[in-house]
PDB file with one MODEL, atoms N, CA, C and O in Angstrom:
MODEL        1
ATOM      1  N   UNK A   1      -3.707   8.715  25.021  1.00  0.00           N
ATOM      2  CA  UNK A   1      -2.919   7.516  24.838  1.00  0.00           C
ATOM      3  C   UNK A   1      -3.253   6.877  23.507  1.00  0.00           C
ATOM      4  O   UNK A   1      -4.457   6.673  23.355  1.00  0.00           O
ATOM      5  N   UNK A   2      -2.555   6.557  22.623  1.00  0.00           N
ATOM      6  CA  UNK A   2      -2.499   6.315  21.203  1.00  0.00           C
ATOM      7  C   UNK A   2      -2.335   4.844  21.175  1.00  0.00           C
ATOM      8  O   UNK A   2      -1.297   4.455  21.711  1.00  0.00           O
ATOM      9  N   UNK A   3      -3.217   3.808  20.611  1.00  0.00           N
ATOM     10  CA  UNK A   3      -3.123   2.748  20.522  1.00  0.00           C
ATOM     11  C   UNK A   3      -1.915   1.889  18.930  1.00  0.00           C
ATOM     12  O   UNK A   3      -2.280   1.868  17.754  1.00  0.00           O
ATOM     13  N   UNK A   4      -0.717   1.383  19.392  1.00  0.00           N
ATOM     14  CA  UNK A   4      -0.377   0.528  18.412  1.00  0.00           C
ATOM     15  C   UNK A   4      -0.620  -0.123  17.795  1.00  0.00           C
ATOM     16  O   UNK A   4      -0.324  -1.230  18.245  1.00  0.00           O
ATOM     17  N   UNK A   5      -1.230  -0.197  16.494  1.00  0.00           N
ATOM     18  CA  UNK A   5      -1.306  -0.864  15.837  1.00  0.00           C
ATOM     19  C   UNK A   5      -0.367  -2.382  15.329  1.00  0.00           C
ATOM     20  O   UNK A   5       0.543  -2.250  14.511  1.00  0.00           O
ATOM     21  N   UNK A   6      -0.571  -3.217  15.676  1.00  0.00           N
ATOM     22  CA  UNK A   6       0.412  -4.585  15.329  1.00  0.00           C
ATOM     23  C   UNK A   6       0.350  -5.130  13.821  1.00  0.00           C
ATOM     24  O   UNK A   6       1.246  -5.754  13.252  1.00  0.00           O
ATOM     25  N   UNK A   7      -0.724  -4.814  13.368  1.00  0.00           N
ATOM     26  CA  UNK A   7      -0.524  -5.423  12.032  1.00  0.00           C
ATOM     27  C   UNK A   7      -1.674  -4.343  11.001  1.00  0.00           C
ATOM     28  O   UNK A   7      -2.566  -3.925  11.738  1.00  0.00           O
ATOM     29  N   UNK A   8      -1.784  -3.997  10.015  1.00  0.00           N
ATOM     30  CA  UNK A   8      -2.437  -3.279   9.183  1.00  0.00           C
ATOM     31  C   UNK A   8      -3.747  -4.471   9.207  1.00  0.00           C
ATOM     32  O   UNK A   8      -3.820  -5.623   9.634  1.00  0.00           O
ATOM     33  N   UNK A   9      -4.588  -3.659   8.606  1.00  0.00           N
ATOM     34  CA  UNK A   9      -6.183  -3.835   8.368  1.00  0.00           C
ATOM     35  C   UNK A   9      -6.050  -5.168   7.233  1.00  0.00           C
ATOM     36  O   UNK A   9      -6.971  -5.974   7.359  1.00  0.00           O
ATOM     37  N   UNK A  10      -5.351  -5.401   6.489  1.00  0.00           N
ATOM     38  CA  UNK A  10      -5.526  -6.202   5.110  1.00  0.00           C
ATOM     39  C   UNK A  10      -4.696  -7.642   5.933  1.00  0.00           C
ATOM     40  O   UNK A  10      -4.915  -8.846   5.807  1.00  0.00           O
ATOM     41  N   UNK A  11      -3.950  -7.088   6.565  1.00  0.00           N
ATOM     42  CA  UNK A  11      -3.208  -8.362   7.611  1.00  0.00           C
ATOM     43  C   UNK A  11      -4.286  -9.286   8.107  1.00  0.00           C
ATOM     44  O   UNK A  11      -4.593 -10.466   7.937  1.00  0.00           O
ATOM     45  N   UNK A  12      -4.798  -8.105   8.892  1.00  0.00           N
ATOM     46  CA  UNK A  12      -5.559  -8.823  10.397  1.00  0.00           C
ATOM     47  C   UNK A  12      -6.819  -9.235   9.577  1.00  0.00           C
ATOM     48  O   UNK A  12      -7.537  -9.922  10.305  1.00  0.00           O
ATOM     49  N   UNK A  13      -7.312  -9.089   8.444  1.00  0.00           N
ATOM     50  CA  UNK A  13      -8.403  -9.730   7.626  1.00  0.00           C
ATOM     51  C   UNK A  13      -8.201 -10.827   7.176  1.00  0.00           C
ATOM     52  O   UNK A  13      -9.115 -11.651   7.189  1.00  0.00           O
ATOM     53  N   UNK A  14      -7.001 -11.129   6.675  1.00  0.00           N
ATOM     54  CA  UNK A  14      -6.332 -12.396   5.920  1.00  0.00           C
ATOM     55  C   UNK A  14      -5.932 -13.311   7.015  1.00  0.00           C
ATOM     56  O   UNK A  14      -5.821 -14.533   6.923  1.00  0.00           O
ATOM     57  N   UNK A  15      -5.707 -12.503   8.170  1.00  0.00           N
ATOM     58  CA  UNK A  15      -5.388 -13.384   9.454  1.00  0.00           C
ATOM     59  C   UNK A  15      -7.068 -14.147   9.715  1.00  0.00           C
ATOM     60  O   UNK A  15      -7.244 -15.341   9.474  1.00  0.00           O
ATOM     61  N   UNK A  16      -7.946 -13.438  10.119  1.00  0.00           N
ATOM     62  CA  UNK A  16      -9.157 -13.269  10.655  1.00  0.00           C
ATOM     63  C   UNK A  16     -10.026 -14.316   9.440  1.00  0.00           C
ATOM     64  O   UNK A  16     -10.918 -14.923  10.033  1.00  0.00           O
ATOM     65  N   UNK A  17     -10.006 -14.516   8.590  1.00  0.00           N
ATOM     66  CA  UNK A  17     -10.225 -14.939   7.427  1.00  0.00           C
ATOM     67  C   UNK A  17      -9.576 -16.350   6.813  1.00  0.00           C
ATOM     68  O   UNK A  17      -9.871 -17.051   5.845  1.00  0.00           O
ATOM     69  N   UNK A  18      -8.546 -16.425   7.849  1.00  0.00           N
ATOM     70  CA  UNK A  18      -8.220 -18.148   7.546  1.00  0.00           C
ATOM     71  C   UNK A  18      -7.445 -17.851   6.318  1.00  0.00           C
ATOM     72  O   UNK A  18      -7.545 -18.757   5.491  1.00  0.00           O
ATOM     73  N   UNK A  19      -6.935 -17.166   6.063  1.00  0.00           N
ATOM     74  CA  UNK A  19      -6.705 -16.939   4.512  1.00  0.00           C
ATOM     75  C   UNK A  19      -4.815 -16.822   4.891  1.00  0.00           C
ATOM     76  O   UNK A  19      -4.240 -16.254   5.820  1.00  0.00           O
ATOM     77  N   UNK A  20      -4.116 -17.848   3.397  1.00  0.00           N
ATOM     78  CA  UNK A  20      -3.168 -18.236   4.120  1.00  0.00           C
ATOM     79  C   UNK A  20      -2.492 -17.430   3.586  1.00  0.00           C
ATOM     80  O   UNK A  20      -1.416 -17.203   4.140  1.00  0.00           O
ATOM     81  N   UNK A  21      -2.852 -16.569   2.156  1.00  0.00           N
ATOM     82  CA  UNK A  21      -1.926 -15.752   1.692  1.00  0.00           C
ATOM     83  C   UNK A  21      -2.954 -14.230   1.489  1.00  0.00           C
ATOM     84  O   UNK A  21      -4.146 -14.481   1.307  1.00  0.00           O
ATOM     85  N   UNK A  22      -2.607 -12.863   1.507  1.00  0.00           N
ATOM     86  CA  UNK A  22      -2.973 -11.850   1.712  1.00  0.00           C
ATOM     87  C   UNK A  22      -3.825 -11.707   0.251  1.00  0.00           C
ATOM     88  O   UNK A  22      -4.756 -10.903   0.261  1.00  0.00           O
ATOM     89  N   UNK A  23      -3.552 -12.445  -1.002  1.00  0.00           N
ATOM     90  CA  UNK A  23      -4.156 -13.142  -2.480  1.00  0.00           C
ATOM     91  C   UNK A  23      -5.285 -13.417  -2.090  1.00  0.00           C
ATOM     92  O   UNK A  23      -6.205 -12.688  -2.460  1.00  0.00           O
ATOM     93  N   UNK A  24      -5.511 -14.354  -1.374  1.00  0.00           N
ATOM     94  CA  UNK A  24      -6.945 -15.285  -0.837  1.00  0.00           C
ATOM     95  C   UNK A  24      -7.835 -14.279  -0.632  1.00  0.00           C
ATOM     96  O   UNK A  24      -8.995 -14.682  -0.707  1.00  0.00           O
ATOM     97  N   UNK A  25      -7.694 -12.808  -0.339  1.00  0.00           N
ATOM     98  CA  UNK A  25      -8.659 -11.826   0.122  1.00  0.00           C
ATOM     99  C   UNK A  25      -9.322 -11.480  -1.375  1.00  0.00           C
ATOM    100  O   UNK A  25     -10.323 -10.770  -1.275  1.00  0.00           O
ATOM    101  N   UNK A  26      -9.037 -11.765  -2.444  1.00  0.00           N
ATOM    102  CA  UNK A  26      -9.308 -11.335  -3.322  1.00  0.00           C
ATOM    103  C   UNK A  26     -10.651 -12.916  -4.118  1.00  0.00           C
ATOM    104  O   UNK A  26     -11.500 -12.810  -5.004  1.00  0.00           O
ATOM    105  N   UNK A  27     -10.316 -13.937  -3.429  1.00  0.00           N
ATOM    106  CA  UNK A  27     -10.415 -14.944  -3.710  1.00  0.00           C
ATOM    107  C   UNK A  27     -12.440 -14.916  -3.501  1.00  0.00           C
ATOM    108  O   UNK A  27     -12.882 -14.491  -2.434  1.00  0.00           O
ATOM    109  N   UNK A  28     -13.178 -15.274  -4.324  1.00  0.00           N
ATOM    110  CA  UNK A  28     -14.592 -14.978  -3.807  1.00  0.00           C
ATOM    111  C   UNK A  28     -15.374 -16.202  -2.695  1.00  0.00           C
ATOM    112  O   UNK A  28     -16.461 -16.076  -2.132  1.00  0.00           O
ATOM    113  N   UNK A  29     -14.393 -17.403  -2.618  1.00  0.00           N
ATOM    114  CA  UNK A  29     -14.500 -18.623  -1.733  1.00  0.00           C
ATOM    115  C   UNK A  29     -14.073 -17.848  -0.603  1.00  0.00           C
ATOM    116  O   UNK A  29     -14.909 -18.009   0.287  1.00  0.00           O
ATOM    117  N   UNK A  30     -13.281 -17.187  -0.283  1.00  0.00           N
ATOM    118  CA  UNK A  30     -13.268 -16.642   1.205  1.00  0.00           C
ATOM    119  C   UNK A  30     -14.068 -15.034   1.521  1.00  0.00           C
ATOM    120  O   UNK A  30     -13.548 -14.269   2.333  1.00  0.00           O
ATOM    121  N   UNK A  31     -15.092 -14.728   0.940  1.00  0.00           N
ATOM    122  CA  UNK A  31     -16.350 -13.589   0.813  1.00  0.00           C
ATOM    123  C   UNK A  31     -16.842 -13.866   2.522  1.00  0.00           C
ATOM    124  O   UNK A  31     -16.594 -13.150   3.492  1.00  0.00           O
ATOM    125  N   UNK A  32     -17.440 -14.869   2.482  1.00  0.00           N
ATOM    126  CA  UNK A  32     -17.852 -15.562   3.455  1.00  0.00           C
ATOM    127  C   UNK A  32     -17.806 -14.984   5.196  1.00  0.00           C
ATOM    128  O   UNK A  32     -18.471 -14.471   6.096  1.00  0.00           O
ATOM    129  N   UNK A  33     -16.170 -15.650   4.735  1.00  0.00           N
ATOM    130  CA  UNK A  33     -15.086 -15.672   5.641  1.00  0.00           C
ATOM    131  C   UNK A  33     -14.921 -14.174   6.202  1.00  0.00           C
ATOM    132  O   UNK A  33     -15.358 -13.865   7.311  1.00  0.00           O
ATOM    133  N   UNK A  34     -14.288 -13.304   5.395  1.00  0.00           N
ATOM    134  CA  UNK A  34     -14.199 -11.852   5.340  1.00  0.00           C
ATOM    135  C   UNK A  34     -15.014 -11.641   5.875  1.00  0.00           C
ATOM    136  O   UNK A  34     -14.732 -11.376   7.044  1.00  0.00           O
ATOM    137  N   UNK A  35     -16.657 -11.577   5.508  1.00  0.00           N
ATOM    138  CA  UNK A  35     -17.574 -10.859   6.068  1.00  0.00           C
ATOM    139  C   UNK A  35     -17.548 -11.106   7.784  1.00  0.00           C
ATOM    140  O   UNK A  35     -17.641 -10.223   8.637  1.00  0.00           O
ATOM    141  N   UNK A  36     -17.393 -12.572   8.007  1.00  0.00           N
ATOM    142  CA  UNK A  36     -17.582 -12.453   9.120  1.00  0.00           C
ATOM    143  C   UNK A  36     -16.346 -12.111  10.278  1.00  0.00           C
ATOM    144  O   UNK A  36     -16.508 -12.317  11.481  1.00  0.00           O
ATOM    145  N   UNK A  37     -15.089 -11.552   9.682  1.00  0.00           N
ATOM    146  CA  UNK A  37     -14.183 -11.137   9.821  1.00  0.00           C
ATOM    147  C   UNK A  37     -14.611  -9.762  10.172  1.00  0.00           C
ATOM    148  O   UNK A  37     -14.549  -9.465  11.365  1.00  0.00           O
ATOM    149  N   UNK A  38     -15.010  -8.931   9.382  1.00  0.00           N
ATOM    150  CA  UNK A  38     -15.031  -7.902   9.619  1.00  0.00           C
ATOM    151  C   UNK A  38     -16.136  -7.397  10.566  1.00  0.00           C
ATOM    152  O   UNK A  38     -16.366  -6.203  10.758  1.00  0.00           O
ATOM    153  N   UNK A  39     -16.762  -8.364  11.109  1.00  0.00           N
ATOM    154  CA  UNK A  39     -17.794  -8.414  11.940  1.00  0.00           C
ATOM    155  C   UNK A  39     -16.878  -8.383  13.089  1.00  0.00           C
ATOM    156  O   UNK A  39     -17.479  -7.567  13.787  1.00  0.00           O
ATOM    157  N   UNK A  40     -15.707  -8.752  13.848  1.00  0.00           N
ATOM    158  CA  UNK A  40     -15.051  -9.653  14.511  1.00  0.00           C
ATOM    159  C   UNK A  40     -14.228  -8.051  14.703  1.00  0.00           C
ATOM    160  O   UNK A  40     -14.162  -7.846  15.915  1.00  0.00           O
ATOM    161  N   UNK A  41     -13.782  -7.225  14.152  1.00  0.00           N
ATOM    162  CA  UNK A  41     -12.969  -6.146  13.847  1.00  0.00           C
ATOM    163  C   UNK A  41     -13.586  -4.998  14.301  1.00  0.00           C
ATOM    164  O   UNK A  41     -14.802  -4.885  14.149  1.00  0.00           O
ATOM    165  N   UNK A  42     -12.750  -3.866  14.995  1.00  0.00           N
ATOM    166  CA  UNK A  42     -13.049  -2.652  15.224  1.00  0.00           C
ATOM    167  C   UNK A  42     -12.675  -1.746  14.457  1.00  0.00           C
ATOM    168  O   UNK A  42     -11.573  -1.214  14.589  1.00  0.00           O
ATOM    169  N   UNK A  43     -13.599  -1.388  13.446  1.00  0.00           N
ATOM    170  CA  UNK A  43     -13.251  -0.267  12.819  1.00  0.00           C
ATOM    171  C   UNK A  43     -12.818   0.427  13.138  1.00  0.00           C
ATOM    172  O   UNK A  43     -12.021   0.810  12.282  1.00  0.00           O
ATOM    173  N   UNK A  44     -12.775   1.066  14.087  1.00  0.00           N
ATOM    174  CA  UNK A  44     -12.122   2.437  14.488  1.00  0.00           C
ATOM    175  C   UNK A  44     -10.764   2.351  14.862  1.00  0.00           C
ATOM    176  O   UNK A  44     -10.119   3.400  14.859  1.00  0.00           O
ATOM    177  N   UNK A  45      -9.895   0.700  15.366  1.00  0.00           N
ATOM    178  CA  UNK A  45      -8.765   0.630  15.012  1.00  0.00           C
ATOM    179  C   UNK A  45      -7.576   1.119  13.960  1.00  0.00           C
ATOM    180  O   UNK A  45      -6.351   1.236  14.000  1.00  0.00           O
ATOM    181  N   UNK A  46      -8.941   1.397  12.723  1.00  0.00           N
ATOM    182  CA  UNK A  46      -8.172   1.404  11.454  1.00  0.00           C
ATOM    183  C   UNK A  46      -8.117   3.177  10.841  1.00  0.00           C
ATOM    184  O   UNK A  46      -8.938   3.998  11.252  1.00  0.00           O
ATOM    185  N   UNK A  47      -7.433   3.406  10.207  1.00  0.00           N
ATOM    186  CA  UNK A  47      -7.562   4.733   9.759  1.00  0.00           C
ATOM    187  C   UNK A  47      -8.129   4.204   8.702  1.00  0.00           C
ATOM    188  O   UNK A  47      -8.025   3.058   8.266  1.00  0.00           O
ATOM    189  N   UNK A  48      -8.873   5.300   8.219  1.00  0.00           N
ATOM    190  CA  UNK A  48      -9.635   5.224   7.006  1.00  0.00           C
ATOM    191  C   UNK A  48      -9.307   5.255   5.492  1.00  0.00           C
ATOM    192  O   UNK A  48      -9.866   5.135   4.402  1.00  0.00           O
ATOM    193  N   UNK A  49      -8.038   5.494   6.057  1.00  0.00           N
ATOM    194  CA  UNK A  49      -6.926   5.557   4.221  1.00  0.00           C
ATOM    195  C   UNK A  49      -6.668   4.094   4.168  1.00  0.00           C
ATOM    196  O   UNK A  49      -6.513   3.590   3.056  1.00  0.00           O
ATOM    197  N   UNK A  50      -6.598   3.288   5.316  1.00  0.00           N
ATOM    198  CA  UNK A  50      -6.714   1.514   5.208  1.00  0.00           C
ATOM    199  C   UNK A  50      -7.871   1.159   4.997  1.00  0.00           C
ATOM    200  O   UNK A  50      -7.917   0.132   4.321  1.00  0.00           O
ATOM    201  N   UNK A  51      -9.164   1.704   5.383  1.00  0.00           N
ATOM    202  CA  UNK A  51     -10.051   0.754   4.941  1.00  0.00           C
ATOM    203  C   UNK A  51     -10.759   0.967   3.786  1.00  0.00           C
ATOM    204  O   UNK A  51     -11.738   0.297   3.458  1.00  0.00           O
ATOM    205  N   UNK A  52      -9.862   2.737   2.566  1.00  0.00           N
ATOM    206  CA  UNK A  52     -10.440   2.692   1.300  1.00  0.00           C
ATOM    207  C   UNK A  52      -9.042   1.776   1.123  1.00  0.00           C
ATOM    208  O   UNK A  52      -9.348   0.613   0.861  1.00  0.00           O
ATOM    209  N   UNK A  53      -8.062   1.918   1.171  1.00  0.00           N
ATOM    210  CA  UNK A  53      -7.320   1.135   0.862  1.00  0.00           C
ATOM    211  C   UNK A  53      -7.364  -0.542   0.427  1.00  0.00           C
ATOM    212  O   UNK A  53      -6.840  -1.128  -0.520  1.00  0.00           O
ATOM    213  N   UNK A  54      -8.387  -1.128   1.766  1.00  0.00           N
ATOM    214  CA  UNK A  54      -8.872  -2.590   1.697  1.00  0.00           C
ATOM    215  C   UNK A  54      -9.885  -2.765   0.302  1.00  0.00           C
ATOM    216  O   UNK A  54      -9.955  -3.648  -0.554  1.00  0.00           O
ATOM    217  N   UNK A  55     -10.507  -1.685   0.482  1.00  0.00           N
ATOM    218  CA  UNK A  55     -12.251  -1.744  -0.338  1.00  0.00           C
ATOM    219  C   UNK A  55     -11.516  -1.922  -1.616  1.00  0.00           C
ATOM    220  O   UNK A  55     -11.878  -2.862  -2.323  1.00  0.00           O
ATOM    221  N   UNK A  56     -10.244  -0.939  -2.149  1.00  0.00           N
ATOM    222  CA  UNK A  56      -9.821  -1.215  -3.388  1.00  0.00           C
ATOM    223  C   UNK A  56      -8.826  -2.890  -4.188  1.00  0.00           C
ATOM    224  O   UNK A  56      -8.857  -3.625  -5.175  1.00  0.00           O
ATOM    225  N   UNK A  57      -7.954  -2.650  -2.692  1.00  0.00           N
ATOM    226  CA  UNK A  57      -7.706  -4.213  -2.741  1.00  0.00           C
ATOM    227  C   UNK A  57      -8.201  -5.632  -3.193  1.00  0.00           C
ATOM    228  O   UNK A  57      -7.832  -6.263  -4.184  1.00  0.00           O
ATOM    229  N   UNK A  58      -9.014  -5.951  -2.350  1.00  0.00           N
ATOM    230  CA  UNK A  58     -10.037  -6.707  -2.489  1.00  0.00           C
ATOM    231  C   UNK A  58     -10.957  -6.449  -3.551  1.00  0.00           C
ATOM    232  O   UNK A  58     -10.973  -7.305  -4.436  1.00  0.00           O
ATOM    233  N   UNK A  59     -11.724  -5.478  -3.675  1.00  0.00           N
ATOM    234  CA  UNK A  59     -12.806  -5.144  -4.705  1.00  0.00           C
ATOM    235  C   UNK A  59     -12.551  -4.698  -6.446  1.00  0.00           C
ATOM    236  O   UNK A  59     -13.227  -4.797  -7.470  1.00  0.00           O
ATOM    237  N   UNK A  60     -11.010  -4.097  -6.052  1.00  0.00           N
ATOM    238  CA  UNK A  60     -11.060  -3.379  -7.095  1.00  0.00           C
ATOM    239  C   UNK A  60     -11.450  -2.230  -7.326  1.00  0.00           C
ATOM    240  O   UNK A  60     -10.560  -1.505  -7.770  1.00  0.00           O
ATOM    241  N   UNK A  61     -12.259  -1.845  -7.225  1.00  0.00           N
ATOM    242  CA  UNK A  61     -13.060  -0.569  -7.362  1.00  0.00           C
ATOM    243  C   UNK A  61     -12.214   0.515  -5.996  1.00  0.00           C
ATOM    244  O   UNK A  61     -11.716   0.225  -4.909  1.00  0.00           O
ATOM    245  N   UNK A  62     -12.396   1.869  -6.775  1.00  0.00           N
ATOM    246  CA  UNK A  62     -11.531   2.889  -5.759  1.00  0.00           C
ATOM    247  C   UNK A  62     -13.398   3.422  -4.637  1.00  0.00           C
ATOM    248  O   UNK A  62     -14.494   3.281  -5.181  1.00  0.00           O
ATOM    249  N   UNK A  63     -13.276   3.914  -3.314  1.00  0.00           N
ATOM    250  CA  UNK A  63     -14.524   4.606  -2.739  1.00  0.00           C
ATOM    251  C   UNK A  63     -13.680   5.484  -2.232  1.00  0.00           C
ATOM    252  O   UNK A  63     -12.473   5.248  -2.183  1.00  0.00           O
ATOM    253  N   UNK A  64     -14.156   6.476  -1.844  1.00  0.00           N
ATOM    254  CA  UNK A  64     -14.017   7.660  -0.933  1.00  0.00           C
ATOM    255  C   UNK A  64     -15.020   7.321   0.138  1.00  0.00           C
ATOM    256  O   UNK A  64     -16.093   7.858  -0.138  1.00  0.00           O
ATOM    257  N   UNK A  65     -15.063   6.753   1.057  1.00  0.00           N
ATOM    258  CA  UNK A  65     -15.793   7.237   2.406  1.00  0.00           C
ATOM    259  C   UNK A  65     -15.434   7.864   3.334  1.00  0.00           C
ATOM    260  O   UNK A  65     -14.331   7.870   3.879  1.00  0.00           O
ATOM    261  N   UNK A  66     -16.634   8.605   3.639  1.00  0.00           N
ATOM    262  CA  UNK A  66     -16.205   9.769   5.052  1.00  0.00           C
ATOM    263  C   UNK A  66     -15.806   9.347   5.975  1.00  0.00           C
ATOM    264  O   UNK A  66     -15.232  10.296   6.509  1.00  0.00           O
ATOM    265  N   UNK A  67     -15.679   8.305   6.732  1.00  0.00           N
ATOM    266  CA  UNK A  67     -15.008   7.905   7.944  1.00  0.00           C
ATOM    267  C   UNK A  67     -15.351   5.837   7.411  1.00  0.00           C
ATOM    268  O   UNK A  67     -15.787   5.210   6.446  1.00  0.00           O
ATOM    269  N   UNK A  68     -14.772   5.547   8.857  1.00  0.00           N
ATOM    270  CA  UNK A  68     -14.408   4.174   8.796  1.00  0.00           C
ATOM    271  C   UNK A  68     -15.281   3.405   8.737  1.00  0.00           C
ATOM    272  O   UNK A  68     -15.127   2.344   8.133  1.00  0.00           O
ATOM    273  N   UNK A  69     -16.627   3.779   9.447  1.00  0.00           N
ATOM    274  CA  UNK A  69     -17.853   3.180   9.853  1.00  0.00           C
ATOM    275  C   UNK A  69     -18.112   2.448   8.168  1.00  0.00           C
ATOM    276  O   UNK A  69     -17.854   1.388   7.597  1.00  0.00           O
ATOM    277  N   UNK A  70     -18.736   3.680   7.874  1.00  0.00           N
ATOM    278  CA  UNK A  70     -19.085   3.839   6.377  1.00  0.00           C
ATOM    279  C   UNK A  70     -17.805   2.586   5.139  1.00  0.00           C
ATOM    280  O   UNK A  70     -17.856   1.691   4.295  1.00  0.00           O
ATOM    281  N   UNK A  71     -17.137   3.185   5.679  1.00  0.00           N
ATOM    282  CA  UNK A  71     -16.072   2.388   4.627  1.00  0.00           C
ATOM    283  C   UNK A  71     -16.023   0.733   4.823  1.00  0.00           C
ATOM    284  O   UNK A  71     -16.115   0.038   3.812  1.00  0.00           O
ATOM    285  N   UNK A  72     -15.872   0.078   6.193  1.00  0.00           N
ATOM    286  CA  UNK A  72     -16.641  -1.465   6.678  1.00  0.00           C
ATOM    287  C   UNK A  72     -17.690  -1.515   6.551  1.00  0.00           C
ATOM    288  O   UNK A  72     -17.978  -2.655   6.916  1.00  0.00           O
ATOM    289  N   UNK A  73     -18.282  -1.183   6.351  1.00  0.00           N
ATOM    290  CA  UNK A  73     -20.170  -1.139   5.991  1.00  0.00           C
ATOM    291  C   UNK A  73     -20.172  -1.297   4.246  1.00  0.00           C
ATOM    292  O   UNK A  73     -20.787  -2.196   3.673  1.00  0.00           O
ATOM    293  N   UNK A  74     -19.590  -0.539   3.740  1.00  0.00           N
ATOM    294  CA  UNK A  74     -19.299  -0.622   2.405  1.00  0.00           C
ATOM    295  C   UNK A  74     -18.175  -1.562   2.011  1.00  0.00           C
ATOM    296  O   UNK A  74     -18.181  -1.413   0.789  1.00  0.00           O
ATOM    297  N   UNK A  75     -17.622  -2.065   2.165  1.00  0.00           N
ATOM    298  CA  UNK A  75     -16.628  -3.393   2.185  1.00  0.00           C
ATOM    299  C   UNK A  75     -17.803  -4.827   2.327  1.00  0.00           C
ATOM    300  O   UNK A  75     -17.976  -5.727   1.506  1.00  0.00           O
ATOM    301  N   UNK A  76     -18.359  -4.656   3.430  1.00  0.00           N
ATOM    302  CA  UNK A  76     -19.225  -6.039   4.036  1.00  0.00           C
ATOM    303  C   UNK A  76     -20.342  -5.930   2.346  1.00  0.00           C
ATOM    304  O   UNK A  76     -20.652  -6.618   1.374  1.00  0.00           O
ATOM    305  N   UNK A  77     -20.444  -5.319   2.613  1.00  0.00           N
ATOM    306  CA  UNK A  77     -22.123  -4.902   1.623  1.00  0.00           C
ATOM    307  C   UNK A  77     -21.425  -5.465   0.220  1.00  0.00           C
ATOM    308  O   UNK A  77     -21.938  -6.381  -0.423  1.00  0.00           O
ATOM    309  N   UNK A  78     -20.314  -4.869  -0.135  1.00  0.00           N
ATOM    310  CA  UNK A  78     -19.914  -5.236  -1.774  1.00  0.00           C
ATOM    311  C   UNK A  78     -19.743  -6.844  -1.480  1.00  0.00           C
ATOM    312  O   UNK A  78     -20.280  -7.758  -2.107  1.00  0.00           O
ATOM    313  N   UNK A  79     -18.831  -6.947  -0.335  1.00  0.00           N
ATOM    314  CA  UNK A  79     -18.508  -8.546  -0.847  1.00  0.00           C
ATOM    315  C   UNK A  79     -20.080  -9.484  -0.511  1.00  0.00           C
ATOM    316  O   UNK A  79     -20.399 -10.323  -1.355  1.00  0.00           O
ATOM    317  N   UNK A  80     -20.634  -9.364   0.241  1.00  0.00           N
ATOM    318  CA  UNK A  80     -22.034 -10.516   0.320  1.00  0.00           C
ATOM    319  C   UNK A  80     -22.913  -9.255  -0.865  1.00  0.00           C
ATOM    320  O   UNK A  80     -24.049  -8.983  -0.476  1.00  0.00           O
ATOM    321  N   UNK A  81     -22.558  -8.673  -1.929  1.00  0.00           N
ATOM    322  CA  UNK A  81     -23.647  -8.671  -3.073  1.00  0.00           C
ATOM    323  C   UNK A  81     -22.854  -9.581  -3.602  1.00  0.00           C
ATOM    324  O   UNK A  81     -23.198 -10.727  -3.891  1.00  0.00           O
ATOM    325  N   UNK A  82     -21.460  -8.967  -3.788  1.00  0.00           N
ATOM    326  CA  UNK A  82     -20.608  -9.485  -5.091  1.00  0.00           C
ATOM    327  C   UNK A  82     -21.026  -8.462  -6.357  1.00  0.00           C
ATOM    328  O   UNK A  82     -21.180  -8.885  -7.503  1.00  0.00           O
ATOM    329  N   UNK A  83     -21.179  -7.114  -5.993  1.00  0.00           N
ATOM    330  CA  UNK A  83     -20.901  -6.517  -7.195  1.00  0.00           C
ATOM    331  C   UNK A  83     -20.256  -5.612  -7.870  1.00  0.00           C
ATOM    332  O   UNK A  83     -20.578  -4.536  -8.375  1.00  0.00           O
ATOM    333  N   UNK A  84     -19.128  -6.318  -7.788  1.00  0.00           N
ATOM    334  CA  UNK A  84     -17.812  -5.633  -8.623  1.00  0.00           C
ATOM    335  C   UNK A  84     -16.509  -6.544  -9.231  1.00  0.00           C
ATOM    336  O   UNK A  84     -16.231  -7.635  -8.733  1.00  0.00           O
ATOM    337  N   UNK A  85     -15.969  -6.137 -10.031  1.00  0.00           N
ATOM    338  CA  UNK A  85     -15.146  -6.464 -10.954  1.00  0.00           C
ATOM    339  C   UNK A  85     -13.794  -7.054  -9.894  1.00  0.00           C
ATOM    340  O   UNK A  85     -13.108  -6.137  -9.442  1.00  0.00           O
ATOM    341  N   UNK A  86     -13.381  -8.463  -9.483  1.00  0.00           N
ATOM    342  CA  UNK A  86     -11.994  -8.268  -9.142  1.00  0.00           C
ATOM    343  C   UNK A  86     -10.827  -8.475 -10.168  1.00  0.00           C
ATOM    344  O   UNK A  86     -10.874  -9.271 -11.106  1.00  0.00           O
ATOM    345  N   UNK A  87      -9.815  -7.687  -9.876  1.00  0.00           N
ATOM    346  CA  UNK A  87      -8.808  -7.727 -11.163  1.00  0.00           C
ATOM    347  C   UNK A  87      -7.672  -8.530 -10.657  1.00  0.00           C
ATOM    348  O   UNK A  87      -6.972  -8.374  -9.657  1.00  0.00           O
ATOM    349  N   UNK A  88      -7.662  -9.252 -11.407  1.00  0.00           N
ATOM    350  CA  UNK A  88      -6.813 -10.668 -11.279  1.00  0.00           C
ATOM    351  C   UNK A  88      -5.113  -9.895 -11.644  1.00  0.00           C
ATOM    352  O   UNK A  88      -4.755  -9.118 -12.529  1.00  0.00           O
ATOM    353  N   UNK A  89      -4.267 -10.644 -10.337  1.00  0.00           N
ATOM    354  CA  UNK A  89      -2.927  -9.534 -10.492  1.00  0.00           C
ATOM    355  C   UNK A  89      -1.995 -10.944 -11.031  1.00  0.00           C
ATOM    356  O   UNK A  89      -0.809 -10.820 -11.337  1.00  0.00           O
TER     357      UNK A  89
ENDMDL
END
């Protein structure tokens, strides 16, 4: 039995995150927020082409991770260092 997805990973973060526009994820005042968002989230909901997808979004920077675990683990970790470049769109 295959679970529906209702809203993509970058949605339900910006949802989860108080964040009023899907922009705000990029925003380093809602880092915070996110992190504890993604605490709140089941990775394994997400395919993993969404959550390099998110990491680049948000971060900027492209990752390859092997599965999802890894890829929210690496999302949480960049945003509470803060070390990477975001590119202002």
């Amino acid at each position: 039995m295959g679970r529906h997805q209702k809203e993509d990973l970058l949605d339900a973060l910006a949802k989860e995150a108080d964040c009023a526009y899907l922009s705000e994820l990029r925003d380093r005042g809602f880092y915070p927020s996110i992190v504890k968002a993604l605490r709140r989230i089941d990775p394994e909901a997400y395919s993993l082409s969404e959550w390099n997808e998110a990491i680049c979004y948000i971060t900027g920077e492209r990752e390859k991770a092997v599965d999802v675990l890894q890829a929210a683990n690496c999302l949480g970790e960049k945003l509470e260092q803060g070390h990477f470049v975001v590119k202002k769109g």
